[in-house]
N, CA, C and O atoms as CSV, one atom per row, in Angstrom:
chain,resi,resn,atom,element,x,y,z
A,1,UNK,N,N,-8.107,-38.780,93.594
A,1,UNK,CA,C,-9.208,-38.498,92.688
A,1,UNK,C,C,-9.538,-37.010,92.762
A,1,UNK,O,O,-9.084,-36.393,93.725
A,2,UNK,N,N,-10.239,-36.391,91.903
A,2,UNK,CA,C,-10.466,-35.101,91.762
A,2,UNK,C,C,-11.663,-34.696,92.784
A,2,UNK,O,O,-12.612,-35.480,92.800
A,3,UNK,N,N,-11.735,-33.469,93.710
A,3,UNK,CA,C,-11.859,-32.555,94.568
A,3,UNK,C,C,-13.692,-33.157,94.599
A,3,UNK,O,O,-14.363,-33.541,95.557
A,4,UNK,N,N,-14.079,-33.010,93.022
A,4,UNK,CA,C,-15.481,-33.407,93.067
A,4,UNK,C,C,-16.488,-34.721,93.541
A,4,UNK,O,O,-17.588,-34.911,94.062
A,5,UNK,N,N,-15.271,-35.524,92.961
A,5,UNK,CA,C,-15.377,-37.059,93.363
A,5,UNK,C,C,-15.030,-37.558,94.572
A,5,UNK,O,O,-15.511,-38.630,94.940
A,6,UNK,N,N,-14.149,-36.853,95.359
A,6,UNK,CA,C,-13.776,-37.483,96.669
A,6,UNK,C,C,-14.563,-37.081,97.390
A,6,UNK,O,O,-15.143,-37.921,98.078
A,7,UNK,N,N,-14.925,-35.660,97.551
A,7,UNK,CA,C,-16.200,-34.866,98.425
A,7,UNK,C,C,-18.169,-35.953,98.127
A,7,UNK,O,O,-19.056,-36.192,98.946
A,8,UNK,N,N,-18.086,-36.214,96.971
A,8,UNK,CA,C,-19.447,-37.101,96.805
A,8,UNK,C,C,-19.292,-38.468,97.575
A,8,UNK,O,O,-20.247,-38.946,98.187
A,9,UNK,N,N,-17.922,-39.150,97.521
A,9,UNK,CA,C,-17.695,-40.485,98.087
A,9,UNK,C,C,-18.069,-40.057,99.444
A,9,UNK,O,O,-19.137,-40.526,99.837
A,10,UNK,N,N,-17.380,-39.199,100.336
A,10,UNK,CA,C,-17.309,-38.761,101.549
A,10,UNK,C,C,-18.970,-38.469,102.038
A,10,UNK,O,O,-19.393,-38.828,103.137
A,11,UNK,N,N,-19.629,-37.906,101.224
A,11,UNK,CA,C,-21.031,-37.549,101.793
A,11,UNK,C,C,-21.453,-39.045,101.047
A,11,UNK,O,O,-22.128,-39.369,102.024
A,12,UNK,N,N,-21.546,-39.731,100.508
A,12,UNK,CA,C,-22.250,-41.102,100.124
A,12,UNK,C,C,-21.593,-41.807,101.571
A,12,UNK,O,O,-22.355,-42.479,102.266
A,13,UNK,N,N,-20.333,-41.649,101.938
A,13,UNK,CA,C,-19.935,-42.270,103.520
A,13,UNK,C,C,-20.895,-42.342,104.501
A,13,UNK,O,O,-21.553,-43.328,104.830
A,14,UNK,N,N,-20.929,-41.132,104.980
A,14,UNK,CA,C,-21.664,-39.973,105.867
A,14,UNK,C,C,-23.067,-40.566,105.709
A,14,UNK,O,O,-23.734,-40.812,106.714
A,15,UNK,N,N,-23.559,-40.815,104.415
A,15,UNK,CA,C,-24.788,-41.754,104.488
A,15,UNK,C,C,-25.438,-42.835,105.081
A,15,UNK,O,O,-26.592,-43.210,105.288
A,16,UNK,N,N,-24.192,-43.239,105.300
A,16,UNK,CA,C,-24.485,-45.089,105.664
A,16,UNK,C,C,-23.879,-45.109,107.240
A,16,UNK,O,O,-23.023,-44.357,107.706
A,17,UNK,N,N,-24.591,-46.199,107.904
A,17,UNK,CA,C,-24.172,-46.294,109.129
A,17,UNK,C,C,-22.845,-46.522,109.379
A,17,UNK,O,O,-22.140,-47.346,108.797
A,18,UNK,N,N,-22.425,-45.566,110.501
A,18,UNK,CA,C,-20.818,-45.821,110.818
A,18,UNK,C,C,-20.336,-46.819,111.057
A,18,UNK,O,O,-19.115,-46.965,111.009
A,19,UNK,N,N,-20.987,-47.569,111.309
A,19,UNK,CA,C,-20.848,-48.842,112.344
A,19,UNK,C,C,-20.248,-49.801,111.054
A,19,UNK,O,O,-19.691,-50.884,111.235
A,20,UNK,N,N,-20.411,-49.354,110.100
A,20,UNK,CA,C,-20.026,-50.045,108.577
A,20,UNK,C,C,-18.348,-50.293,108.383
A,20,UNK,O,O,-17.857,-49.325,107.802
A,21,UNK,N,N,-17.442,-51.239,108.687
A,21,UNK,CA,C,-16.326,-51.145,108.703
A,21,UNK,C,C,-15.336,-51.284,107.706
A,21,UNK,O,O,-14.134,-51.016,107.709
A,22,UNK,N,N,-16.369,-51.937,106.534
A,22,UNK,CA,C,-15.952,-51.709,105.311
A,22,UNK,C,C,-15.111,-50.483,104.748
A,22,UNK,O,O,-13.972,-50.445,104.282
A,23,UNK,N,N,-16.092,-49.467,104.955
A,23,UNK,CA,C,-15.931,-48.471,104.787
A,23,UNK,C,C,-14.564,-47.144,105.573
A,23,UNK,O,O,-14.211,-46.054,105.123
A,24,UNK,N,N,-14.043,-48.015,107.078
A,24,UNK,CA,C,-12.916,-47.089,107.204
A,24,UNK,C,C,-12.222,-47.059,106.463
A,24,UNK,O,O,-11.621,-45.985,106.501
A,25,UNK,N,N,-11.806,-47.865,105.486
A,25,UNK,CA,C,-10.310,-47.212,104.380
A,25,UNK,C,C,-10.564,-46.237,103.695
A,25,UNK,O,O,-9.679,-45.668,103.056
A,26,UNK,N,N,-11.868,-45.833,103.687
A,26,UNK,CA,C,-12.405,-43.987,102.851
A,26,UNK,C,C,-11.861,-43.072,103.828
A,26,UNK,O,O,-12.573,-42.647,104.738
A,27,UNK,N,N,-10.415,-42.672,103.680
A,27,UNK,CA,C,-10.056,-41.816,104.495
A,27,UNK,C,C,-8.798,-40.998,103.656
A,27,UNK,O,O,-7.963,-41.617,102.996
A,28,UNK,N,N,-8.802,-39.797,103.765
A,28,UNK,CA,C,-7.503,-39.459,103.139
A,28,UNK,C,C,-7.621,-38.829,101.833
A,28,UNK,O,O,-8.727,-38.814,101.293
A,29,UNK,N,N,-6.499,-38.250,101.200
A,29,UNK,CA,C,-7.342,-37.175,99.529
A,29,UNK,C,C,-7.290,-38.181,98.563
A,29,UNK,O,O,-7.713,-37.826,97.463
A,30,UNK,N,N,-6.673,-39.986,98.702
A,30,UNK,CA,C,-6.705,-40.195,97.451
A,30,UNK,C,C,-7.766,-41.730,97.197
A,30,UNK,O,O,-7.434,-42.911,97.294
A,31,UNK,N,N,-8.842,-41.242,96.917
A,31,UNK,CA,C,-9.691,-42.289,97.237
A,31,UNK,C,C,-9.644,-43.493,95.999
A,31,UNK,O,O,-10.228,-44.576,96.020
A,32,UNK,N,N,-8.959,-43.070,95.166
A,32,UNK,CA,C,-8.788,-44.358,94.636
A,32,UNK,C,C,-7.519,-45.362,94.820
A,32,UNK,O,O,-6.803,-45.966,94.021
A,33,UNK,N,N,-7.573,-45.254,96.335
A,33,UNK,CA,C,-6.543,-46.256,97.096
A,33,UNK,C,C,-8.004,-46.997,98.043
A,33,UNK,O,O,-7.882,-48.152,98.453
A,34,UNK,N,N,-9.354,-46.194,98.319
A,34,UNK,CA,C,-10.160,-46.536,98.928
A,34,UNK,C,C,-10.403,-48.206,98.985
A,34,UNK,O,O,-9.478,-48.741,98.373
A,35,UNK,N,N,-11.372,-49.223,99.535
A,35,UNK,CA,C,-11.507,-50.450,99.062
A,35,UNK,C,C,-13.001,-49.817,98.606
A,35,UNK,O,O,-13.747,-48.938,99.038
A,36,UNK,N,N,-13.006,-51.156,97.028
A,36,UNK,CA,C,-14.288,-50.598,96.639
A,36,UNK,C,C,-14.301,-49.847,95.628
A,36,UNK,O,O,-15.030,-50.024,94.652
A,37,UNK,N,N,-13.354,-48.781,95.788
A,37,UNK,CA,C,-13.280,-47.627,94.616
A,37,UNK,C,C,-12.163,-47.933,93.278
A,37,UNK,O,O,-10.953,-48.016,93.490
A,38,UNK,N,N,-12.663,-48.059,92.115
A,38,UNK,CA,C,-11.819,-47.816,91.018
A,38,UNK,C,C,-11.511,-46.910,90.206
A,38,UNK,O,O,-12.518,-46.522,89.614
A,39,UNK,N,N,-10.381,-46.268,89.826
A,39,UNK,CA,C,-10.158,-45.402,89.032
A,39,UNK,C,C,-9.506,-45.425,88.126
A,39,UNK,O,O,-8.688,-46.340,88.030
A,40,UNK,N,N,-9.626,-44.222,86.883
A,40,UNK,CA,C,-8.532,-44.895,85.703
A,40,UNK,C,C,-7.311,-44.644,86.013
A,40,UNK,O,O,-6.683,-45.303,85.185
A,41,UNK,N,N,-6.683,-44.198,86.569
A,41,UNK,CA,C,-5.344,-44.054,87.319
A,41,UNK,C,C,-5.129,-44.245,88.727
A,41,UNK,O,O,-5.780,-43.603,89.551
A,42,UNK,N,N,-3.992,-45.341,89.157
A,42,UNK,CA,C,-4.137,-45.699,90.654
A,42,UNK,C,C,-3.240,-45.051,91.299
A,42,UNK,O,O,-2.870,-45.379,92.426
A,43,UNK,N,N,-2.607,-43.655,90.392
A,43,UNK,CA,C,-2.354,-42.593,91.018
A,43,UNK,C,C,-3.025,-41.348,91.804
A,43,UNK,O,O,-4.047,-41.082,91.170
A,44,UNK,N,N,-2.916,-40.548,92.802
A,44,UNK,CA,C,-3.557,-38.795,93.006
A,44,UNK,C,C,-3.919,-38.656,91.631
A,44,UNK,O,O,-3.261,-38.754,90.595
A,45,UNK,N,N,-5.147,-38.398,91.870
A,45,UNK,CA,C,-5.676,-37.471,89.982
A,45,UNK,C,C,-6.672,-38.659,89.355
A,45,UNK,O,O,-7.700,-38.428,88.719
A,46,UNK,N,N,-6.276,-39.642,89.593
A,46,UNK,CA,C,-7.407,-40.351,88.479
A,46,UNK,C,C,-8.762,-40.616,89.241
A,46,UNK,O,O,-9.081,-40.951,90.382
A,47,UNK,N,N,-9.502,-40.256,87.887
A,47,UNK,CA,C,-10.943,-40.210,88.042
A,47,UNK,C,C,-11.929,-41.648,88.519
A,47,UNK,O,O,-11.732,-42.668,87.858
A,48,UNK,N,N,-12.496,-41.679,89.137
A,48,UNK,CA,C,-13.458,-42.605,89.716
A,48,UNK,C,C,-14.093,-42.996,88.126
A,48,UNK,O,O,-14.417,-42.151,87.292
A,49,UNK,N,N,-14.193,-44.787,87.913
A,49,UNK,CA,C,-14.653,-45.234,87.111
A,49,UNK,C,C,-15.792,-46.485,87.645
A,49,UNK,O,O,-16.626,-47.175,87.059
A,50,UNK,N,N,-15.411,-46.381,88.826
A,50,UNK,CA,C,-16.380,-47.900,89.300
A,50,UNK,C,C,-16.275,-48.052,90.635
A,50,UNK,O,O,-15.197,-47.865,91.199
A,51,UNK,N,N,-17.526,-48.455,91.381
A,51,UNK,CA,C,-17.622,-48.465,92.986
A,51,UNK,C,C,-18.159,-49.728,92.983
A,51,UNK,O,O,-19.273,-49.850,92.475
A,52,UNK,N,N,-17.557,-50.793,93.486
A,52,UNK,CA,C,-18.111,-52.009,93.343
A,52,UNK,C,C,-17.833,-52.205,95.216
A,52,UNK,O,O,-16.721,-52.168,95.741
A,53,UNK,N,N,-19.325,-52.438,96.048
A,53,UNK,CA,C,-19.843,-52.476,96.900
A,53,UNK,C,C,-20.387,-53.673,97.292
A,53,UNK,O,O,-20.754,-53.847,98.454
A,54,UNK,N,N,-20.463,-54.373,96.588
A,54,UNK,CA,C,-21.515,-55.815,96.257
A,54,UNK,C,C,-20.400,-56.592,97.697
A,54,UNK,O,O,-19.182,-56.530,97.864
A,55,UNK,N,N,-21.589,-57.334,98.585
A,55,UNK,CA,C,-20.741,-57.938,99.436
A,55,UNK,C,C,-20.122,-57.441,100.786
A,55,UNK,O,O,-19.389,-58.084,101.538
A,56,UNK,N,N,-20.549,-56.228,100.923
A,56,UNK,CA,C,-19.992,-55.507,101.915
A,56,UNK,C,C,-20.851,-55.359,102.970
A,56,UNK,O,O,-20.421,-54.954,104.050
A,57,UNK,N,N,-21.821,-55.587,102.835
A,57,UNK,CA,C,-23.241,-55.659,103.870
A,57,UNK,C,C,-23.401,-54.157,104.387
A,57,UNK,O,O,-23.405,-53.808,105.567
A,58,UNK,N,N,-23.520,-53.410,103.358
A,58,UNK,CA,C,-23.803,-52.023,103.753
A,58,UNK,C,C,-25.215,-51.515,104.205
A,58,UNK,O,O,-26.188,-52.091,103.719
A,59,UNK,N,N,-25.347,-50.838,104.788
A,59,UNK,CA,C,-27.065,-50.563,104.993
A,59,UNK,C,C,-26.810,-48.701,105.290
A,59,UNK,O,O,-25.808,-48.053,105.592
A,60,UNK,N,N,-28.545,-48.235,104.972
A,60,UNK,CA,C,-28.463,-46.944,104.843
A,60,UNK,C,C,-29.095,-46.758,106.348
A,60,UNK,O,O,-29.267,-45.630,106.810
């Protein structure tokens, strides 16, 4: 995903308690391989279209 979008996912990370394990597959430049994250291309480069979180028992 693009430079802008992966850096916002990463600090929306950084938000939530670590302890959140959902969340280790946010690792790496191409976050729409992330779980959770959709993009219009499931190649490097495509743009974030949808973060579907529901179910993950996240807390801030």
């Amino acid at each position: 995903c693009p430079p802008q979008e992966l850096e916002a996912l990463l600090r929306f990370k950084a938000s939530m308690n670590q302890s959140d394990a959902e969340l280790k597959s946010w690792e790496g430049n191409d976050c729409c391989v992330w779980r959770g994250v959709r993009c219009d291309e499931i190649q490097m480069g495509g743009h974030v279209t949808k973060l579907d979180l529901s179910g993950l028992g996240l807390s801030t």
